[in-house]
C-alpha positions as CSV (number, residue, x, y, z in Angstrom):
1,X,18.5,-15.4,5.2
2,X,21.8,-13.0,5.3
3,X,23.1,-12.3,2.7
4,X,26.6,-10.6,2.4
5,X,27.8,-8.6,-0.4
6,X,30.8,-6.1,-0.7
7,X,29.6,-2.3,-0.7
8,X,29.7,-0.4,-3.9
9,X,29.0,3.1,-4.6
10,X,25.4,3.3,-4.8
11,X,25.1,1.8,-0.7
12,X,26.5,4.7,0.3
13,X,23.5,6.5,1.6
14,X,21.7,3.7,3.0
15,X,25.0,2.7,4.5
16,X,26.0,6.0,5.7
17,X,22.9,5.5,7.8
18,X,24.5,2.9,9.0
19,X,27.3,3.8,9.7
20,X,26.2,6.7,11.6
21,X,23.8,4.4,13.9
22,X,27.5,2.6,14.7
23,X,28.9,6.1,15.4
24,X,25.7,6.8,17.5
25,X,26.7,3.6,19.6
26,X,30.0,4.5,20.5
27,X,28.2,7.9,21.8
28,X,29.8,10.0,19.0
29,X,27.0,12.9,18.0
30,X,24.8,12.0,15.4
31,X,26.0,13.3,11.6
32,X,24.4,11.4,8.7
33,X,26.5,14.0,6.8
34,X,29.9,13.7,8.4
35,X,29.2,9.8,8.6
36,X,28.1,10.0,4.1
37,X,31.8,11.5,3.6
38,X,34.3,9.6,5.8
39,X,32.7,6.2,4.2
40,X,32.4,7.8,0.8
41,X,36.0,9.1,0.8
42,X,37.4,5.6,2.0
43,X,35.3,4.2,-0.8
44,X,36.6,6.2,-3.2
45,X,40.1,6.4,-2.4
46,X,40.1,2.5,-1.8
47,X,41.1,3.1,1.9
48,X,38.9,0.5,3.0
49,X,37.1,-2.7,2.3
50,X,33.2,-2.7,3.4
51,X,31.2,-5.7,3.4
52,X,27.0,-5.6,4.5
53,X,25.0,-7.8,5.0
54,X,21.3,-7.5,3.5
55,X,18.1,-9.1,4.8
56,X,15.6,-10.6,2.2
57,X,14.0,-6.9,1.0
58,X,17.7,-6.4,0.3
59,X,17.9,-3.4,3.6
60,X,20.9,-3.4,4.4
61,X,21.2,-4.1,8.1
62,X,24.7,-4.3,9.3
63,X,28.3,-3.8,7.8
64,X,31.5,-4.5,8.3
65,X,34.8,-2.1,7.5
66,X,38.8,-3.3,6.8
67,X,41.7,-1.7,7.0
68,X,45.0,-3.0,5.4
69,X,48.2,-3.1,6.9
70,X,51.4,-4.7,8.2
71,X,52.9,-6.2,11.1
72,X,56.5,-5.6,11.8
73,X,57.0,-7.7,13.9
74,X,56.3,-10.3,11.5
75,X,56.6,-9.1,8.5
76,X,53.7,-9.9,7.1
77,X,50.6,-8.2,5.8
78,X,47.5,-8.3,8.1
79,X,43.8,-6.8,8.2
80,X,42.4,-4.5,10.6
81,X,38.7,-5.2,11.7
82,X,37.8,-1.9,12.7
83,X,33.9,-1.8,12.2
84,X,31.1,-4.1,13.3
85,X,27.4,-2.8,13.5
86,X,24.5,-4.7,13.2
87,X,20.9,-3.0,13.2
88,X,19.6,-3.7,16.6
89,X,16.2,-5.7,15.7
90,X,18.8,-7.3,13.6
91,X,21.1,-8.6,16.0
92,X,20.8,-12.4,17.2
93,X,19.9,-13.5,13.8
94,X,23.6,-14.7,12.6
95,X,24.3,-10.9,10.4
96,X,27.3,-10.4,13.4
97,X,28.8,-13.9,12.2
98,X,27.9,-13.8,8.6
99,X,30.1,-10.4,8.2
100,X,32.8,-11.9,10.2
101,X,33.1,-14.8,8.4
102,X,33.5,-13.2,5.5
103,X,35.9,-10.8,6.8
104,X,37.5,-14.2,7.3
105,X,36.9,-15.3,3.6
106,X,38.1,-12.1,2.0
107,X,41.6,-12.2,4.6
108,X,42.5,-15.7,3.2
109,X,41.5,-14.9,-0.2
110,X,43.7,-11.7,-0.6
111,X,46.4,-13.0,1.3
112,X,46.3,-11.6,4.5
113,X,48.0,-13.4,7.2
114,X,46.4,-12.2,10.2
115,X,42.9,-10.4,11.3
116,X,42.9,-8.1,14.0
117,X,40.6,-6.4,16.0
118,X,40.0,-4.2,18.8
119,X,36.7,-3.6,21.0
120,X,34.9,-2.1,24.6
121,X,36.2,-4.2,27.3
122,X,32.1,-4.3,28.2
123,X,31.5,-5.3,24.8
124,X,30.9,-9.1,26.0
125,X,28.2,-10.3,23.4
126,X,31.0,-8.9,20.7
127,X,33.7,-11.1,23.1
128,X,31.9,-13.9,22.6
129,X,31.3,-13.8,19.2
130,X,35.3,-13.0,18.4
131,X,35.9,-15.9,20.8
132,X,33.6,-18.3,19.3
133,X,35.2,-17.6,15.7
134,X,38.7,-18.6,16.9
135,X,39.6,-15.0,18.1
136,X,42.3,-15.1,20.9
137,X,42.1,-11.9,23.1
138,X,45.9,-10.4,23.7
139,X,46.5,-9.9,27.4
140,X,50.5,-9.4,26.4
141,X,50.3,-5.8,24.8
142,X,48.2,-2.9,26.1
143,X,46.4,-0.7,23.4
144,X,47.4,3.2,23.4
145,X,46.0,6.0,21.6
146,X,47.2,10.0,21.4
147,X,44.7,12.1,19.8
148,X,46.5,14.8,17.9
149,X,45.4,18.6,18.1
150,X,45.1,19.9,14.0
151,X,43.5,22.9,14.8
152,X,46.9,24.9,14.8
């Protein structure tokens, strides 16, 4: 049974873990330190919303991580789905949906008008899963990124 819980302080370590394995995926070196103080700072400083999901030892085995913010456009506040990651012997089990859904769940609740999200365009189990929750892919708007150089 999944169970999904918001992330308090004392996950940190076992989801920095996590966090790091989701890192590891999207071929990013491997830093169980660096990984402990980027979620431990947006934890602190409220930056970000973490759900997990815990299996029936209570192990946490997957997470998800939102980011508030607006759209313009249409003037309305929306949610950023940023972070997915389920433990691989984990995945097929319903932990992918189960965070989703509450993503879902904490959106309506807080007032959100929109959730948004971004993945690999080879990410097709994640496609489908989006898809299958009501997620329409844009086509219309192309996604752009400029990484800035701070080492000056």
């Amino acid at each position: 049974m999944t169970k999904i819980i918001r992330a308090e302080i004392e996950h940190i370590d076992e989801l920095a873990e996590l966090f790091n394995s989701y890192r590891v995926f999207y071929e990013q070196d491997s830093n169980v330190d660096l990984a402990h103080n980027f979620i431990k700072s947006r934890m602190d400083n409220k930056e970000s919303t973490i759900f997990v999901s815990q299996n029936s030892d209570e192990e946490l085995i997957g997470f998800v991580q939102l980011y508030s913010s607006f759209c313009s456009v249409y003037v309305c506040p929306i949610l950023i789905l940023y972070d997915l990651f389920v433990k691989t012997e984990a995945r097929g089990n319903g932990h992918g949906r189960a965070l989703m859904n509450k993503a879902t769940e904490f959106a309506k609740s807080e007032g959100y008008d929109r959730l948004e999200l971004s993945t690999a365009t080879d990410n097709f189990i994640g496609q489908s899963l989006y898809e299958s929750l009501g997620y329409e892919r844009d086509n219309d708007f192309y996604h752009y990124s400029l990484e800035i150089d701070n080492e000056d």
